[in-house]
C-alpha positions in Angstrom: -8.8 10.6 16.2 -9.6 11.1 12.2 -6.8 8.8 10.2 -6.9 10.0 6.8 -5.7 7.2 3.9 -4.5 8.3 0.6 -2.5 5.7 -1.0 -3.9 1.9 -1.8 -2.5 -1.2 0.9 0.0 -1.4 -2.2 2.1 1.2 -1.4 2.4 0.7 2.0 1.2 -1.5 4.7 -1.3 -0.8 6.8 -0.3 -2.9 9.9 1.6 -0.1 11.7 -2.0 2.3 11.2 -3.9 -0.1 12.5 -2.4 -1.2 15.7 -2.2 2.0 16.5 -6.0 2.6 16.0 -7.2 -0.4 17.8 -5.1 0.8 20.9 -6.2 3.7 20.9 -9.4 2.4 20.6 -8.9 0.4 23.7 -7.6 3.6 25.6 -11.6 4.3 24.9 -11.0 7.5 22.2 -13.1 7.2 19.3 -11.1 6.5 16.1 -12.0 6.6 12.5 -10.5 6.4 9.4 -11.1 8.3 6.0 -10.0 6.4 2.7 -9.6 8.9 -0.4 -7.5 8.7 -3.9 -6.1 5.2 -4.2 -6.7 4.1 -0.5 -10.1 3.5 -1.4 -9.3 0.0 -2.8 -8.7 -1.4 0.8 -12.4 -0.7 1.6 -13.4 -3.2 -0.6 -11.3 -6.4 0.6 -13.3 -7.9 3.3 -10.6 -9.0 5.5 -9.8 -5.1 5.9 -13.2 -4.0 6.3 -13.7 -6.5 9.5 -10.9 -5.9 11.0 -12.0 -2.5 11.4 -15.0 -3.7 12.5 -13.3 -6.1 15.6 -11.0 -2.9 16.3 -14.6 -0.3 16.5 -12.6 1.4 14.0 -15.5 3.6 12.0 -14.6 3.8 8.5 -15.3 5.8 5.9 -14.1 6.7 2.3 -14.5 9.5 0.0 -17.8 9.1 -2.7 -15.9 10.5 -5.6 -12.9 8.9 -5.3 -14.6 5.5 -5.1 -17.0 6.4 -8.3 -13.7 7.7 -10.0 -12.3 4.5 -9.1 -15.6 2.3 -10.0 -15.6 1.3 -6.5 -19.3 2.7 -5.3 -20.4 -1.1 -5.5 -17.8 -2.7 -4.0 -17.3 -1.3 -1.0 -17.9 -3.1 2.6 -21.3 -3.0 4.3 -19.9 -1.5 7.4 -17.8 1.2 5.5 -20.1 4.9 5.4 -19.8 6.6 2.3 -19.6 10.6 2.5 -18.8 13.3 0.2 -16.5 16.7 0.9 -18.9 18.1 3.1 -18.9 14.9 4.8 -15.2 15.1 5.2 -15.3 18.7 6.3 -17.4 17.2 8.9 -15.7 14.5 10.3 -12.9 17.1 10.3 -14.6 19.7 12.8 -17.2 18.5 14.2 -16.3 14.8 14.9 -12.5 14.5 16.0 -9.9 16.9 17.5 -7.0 14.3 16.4 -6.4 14.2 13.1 -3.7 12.1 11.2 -2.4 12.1 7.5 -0.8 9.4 6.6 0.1 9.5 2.9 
């Protein structure tokens, strides 16, 4: 399952999203989750970015949103960086679930 994050932890929690990752996780599907536009922010606060980690959530977010954003540096050591063709990837090649939530 490919979660894809648009909006920043302020405009909406992310505590519904990630329960539901991390159980689906445990149901043994791998789970991921894309961070573009403003969502790219929560890849950079460290509580976030482990959490992921202790779920074996894979996270990613989207290179020009975070250079747009001034972000490039910032962001966690766990979190992989990719650009469109990345996402195109991910997209058909990597999960058959895929989830907007915006």
């Amino acid at each position: 399952m490919l979660i894809i994050l648009s909006r920043s932890q302020s405009f909406n929690s992310y505590e519904s999203i990630l329960r539901i990752a991390e159980k689906t996780c445990k149901k043994g599907e791998k789970v991921a989750i894309l961070h573009t536009q403003d969502a790219c922010i929560t890849v950079t606060r460290d509580e976030y970015c482990e959490r992921l980690a202790e779920g074996r959530i894979d996270a990613y977010a989207l290179k020009p949103d975070l250079q747009a954003r001034g972000l490039l540096e910032k962001v966690g050591r766990d979190v992989k960086i990719v650009d469109y063709n990345g996402w195109v990837r991910l997209l058909m090649n990597e999960h058959n679930k895929i989830v907007s939530w915006t």
